[in-house]
C-alpha positions in Angstrom: 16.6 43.9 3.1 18.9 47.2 4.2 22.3 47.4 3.3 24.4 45.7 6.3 25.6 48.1 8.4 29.3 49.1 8.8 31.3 46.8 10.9 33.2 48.7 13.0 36.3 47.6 15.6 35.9 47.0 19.1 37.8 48.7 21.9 38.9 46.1 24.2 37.2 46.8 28.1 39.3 44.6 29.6 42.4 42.7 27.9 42.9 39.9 30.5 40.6 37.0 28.6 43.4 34.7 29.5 42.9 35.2 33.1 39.3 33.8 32.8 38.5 30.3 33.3 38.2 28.2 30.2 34.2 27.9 30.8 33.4 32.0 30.9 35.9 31.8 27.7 33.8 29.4 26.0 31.0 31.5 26.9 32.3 34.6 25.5 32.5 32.9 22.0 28.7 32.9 21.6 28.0 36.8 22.4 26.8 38.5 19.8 26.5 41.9 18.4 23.3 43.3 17.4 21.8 45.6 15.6 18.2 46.5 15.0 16.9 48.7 12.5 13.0 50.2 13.3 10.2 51.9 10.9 10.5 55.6 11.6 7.1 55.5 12.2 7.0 52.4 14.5 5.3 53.5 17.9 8.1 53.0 20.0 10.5 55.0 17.7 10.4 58.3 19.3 11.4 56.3 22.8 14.2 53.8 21.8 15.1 55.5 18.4 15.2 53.9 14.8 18.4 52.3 15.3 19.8 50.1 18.7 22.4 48.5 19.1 23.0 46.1 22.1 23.9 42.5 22.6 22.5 38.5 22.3 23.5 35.4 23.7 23.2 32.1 21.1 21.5 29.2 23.5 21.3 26.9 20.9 23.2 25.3 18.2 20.6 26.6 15.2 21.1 30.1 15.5 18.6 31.0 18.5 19.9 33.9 20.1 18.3 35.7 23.4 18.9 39.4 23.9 16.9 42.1 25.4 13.6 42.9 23.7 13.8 46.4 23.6 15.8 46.2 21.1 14.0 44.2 18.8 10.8 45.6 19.3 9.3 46.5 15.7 12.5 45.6 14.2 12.8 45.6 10.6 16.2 44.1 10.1 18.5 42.6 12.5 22.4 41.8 11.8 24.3 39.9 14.2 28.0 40.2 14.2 29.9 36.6 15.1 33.3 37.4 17.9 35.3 36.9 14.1 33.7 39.1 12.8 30.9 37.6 10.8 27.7 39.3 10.1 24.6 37.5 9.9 20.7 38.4 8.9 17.9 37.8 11.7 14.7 37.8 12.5 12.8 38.8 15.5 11.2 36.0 16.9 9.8 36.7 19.6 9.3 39.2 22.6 8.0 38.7 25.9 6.2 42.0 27.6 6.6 40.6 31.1 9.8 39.7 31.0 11.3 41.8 28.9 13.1 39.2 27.2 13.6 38.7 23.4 14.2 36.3 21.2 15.9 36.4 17.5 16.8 33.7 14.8 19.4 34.1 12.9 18.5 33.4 9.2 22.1 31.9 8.0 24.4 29.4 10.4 25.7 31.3 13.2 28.1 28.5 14.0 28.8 29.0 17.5 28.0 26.7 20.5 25.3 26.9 22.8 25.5 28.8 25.8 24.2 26.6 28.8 21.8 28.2 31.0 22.3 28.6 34.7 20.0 29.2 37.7 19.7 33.1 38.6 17.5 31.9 42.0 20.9 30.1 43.2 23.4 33.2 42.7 23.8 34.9 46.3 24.9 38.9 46.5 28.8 39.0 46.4 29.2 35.9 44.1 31.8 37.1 41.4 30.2 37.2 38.1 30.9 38.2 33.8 29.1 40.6 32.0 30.0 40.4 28.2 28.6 42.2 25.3 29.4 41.5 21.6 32.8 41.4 21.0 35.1 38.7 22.7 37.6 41.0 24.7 34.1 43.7 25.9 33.3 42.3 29.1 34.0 43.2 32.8 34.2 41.5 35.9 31.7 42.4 38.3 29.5 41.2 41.3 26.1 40.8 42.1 25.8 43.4 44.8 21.9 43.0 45.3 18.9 41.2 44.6 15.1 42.8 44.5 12.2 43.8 43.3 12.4 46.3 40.3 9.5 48.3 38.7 10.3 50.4 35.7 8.9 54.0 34.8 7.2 52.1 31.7 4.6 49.8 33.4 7.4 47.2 33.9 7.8 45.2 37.1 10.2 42.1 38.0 10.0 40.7 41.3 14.0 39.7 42.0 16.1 41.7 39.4 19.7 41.3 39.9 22.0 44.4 40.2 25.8 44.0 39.6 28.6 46.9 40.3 31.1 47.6 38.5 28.7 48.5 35.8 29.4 47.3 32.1 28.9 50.8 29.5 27.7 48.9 26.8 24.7 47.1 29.0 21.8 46.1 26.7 21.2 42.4 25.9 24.6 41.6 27.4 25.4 37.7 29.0 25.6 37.8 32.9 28.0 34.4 33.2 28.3 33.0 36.7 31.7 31.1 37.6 30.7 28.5 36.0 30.2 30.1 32.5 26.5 29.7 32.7 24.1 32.3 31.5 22.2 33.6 34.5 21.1 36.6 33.3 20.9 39.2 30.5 21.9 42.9 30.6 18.7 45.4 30.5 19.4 49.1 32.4 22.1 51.2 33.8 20.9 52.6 37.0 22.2 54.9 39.3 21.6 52.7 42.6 20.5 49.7 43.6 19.1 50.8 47.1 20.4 51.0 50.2 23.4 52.5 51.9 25.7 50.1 51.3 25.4 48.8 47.8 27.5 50.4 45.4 26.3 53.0 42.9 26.6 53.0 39.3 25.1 49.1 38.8 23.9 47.4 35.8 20.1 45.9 36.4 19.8 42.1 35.2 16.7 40.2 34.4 17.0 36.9 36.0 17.2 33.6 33.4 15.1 31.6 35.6 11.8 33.7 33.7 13.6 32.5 30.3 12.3 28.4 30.5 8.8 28.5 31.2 8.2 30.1 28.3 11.0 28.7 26.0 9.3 26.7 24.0 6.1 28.6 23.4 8.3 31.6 22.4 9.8 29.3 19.7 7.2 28.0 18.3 4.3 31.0 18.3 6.4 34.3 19.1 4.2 34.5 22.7 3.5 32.7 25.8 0.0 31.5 25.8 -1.1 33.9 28.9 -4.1 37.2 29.1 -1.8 39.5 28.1 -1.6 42.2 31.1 -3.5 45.4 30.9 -1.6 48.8 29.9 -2.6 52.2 29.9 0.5 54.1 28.5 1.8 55.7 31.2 5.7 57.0 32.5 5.6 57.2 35.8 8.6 58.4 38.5 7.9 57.3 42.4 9.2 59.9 44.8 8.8 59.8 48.8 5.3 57.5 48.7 4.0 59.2 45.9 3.5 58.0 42.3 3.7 61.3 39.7 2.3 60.6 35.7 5.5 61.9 33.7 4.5 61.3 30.6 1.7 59.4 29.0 2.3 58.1 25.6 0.8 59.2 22.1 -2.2 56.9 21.1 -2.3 55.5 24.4 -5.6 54.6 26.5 -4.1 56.8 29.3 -4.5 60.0 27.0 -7.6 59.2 25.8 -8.8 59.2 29.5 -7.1 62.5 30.3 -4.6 61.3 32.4 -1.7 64.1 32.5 1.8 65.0 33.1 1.9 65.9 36.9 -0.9 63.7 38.3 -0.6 62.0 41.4 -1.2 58.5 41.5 -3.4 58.2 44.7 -5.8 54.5 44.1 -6.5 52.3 42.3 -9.6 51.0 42.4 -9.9 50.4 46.4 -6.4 49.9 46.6 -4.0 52.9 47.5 -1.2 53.3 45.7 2.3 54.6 46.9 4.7 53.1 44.8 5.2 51.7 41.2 4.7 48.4 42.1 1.5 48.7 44.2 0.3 50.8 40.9 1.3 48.4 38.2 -0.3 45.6 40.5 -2.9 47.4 41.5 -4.0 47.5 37.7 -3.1 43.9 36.5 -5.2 42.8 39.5 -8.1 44.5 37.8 -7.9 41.8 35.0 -6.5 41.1 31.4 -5.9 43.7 28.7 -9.3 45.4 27.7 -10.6 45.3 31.5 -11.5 49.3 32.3 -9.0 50.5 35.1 -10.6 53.3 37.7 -7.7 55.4 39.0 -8.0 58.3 40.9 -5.1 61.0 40.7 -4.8 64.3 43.0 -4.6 67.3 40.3 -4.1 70.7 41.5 -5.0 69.1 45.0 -8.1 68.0 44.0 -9.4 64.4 43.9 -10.4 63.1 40.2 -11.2 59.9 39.1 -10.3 58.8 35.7 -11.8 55.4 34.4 -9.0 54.0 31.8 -10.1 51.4 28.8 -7.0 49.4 29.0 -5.5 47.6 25.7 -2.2 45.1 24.9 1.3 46.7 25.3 1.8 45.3 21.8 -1.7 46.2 20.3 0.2 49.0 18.3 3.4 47.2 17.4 4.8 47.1 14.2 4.3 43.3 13.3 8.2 42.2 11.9 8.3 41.1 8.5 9.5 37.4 7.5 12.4 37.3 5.5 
């Protein structure tokens, strides 16, 4: 295992712990600090770097801790830092493509209390809410300032996200706590706006708990949910006035092998026309699970071309995480 990484000491976002209500402050005391270390040569390396650092939530009184998966993914070691300071070993457990949640285990007692989980589907837009990273005084008082769908540039889709404003710096894997100290959601992107007019700018984007129990259980016990594991075709994609543009397209990926390029529009897929991330990334899980063959047709240099893409698994060239 790698040396443990330096501890170093927080700076305090807000000082006013004593002005929460004893249930977020019981809350606080299971945050964690994380932080990953990845193979250089991992394939998502040259995306999210070889080392992240971010956030986790303990949910149970053994050591299970939920976080973000991104920063887990491929992970070779993983220390968590306790609110006194404590650092612990741990293991990735488990990550969950659709979701984008993770799970990790920490391999020595953690000794902090469960955090209990709430129910994102019954927060309303305006309810006053706690964001807290690792560290018991990092956390800021925010509200939820919308609800809605949210696709990502990665092949990444969530039907109701939750978006918060003011927007915490230090975002990834951090606890969402409603009033009522309950988790309701964990900390994934900073994003310049939510939509609309009149929602604030400068919002943190929060994947919903309610995705979290379904799939509890399976996580725990085989790393996956037992589900066709979606098709992906290694794409980035940006969506700009009804049109869906190829930014990138990932190294090894099934998209390259097609010849899908930088600068292609997105214009079907299949039968169905395509003028937004979400009607793309539907538009190719519809087609079937991961290995189904995915015609798309782009518009390069104004021309029509149809590209037939062999999809794979999203996690087909993972780094599988060692056991300690």
């Amino acid at each position: 295992m790698a040396d443990k990484p330096r501890r170093e000491a927080a700076t305090p976002l807000r000082p006013e712990v004593e002005d929460l209500n004893a249930e977020i402050r019981r809350s606080l005391d299971s945050v964690v600090s994380l932080q990953a270390e990845i193979p250089e040569d991992a394939f998502t390396a040259p995306i999210l770097g070889v080392k992240r650092a971010g956030s986790g939530v303990a949910i149970d009184d053994d050591g299970l801790v939920l976080t973000i998966g991104y920063l887990v993914t491929e992970a070779e070691t993983i220390w968590l830092t306790a609110p006194g300071g404590r650092l612990v070993p741990a293991h990735p457990l488990a990550i969950d493509q659709e979701s984008g949640l993770g799970l990790v285990q920490a391999l020595d007692r953690l000794s902090l209390p469960a955090v209990p989980l709430g129910r994102s589907q019954e927060t309303q837009i305006g309810d006053p809410v706690v964001i807290a990273s690792g560290g018991r005084r990092q956390f800021v008082q925010a509200r939820i300032v919308a609800k809605h769908e949210f696709a990502g540039y990665w092949e990444y889709l969530l039907d109701d996200a939750i978006f918060t404003a003011p927007a915490h710096p230090f975002w990834g894997g951090a606890g969402l706590f409603g009033a009522d100290g309950r988790l309701v959601g964990v900390g994934s992107l900073h994003v310049e706006s939510a939509g609309g007019p009149d929602i604030p700018t400068d919002v943190n984007m929060i994947v919903p708990i309610d995705l979290l129990p379904p799939l509890l259980a399976q996580l725990r016990t085989s790393g996956r949910f037992d589900r066709p594991a979606r098709p992906w075709i290694g794409v980035y994609c940006a969506e700009s006035e009804g049109r869906v543009v190829i930014a990138g397209v990932s190294e090894r990926s099934p998209a390259g092998s097609a010849g899908l390029r930088r600068g292609d529009i997105v214009a079907a897929v299949g039968d169905a026309v395509v003028g937004s991330l979400a009607e793309f990334y539907r538009g190719m899980w519809a087609r079937g699970p991961a290995g189904v063959e995915i015609p798309i047709e782009v518009v390069r240099d104004g021309r029509s071309v149809w590209v037939r893409v062999r999809s794979v698994e999203r996690s087909a060239n993972f780094k599988r995480p060692r056991l300690h």
